[in-house]
C-alpha positions, 0 to 999 in steps of 0.5 A, spaced: 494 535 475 494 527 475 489 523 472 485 518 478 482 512 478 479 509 484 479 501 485 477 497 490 479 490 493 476 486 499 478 481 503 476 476 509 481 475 514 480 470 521 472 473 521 473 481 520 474 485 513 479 488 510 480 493 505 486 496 500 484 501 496 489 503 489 491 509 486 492 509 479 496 515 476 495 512 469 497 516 462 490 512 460 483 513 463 480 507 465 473 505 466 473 502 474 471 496 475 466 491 479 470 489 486 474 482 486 474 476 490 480 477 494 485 472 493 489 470 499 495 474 502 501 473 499 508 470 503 512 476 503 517 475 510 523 471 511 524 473 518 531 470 517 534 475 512 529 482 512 532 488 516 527 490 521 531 495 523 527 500 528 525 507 524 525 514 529 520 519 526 519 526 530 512 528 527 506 522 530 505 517 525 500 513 528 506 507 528 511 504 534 518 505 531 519 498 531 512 498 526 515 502 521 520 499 521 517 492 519 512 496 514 519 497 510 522 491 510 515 488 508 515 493 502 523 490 502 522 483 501 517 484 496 522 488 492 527 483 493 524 478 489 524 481 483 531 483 484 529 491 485 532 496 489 530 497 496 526 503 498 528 508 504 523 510 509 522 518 509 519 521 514 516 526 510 512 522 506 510 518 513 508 525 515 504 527 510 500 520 511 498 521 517 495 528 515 490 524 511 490 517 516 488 522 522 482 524 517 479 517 517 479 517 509 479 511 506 479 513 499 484 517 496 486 525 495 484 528 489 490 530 488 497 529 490 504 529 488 505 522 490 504 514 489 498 512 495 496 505 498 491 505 502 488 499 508 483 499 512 480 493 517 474 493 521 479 491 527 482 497 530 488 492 533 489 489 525 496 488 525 500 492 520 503 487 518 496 485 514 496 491 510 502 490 506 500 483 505 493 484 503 496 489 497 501 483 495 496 478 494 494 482 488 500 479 484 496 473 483 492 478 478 498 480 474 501 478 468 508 482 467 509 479 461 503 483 457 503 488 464 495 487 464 491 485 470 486 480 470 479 482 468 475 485 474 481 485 478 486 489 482 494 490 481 496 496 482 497 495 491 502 490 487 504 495 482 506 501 486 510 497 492 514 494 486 514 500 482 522 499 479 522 508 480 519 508 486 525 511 491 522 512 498 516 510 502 513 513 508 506 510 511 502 512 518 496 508 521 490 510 525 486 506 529 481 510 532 477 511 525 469 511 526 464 509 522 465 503 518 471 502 519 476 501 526 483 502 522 486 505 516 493 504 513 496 510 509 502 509 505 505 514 499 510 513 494 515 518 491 516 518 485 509 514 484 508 509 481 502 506 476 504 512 471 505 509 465 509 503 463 512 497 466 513 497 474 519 493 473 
């Protein structure tokens, strides 16, 4: 049974709110802390060199093939800046996000097997561009030469897509939530990342 912390980061982005959502599976408890103010969203695409190659699923995942061929290639892209290997999309894991993104949950399973982002936007129409972007910001809060996170931030989006064990990825999208929010990303990992150690 994993242990789980749950963090949560905020965001403004062009007039509506967005929120990511981290996943630690730490060997250590640690206390939660109090939401951050949100850094701006990194640069993480260089159309000129990313593969954005359509992906084809046969269970519904929320997201065009053209979609889920850009929410990989965004994790690719951050990866290759520090030399890590690229993942590879598995429409497993892509499925088994759709589960819980059909839900409308923005907050975490009690328990899985796998890493876990989870985006949510008040905008049903957000891009999922956006998500992957949003949990990139986070790497402004991160030393990697002491692998701490600045105090009363988040870094464990940054951490899980740049998890140097991470193989696969899979991520689904609803945009018919109700309630609070109007759209939520889901994205889980195997192996997962955030368990103890170094990243990368």
């Amino acid at each position: 049974m994993r242990t789980h912390v749950l963090k949560y980061a905020a965001a403004i982005f062009a007039g509506f709110i967005v929120t990511g959502i981290a996943d630690i599976n730490a060997t250590a408890q640690r206390k939660p802390k109090a939401s951050p103010t949100p850094q701006a969203p990194a640069q993480i695409r260089d159309r000129s060199v990313m593969d954005t190659k359509p992906i084809e699923c046969s269970s519904p995942t929320g997201l065009t093939s053209a979609e889920m061929g850009q929410i990989l290639a965004d994790h690719n892209s951050a990866r290759g800046q520090l030399g890590l290997p690229p993942l590879k999309w598995d429409c497993g894991l892509a499925r088994y996000a759709m589960e819980w993104a059909s839900k409308g949950n923005w907050h975490h399973r009690d328990e899985s097997n796998y890493g876990e982002n989870i985006f949510v936007s008040s905008e049903s129409n957000i891009s999922v561009i956006a998500a992957v972007s949003h949990w990139m910001s986070e790497k402004a809060n991160y030393n990697a030469t002491t692998n701490t996170c600045a105090p009363d931030r988040i870094c464990t989006h940054y951490t899980q897509i740049n998890w140097r064990k991470t193989l696969k990825v899979g991520c689904a999208m609803n945009r018919e939530v109700s309630g609070k929010w109007a759209a939520v990303v889901v994205c889980n990992y195997d192996p997962p990342g955030n368990t103890g150690g170094k990243p990368f």
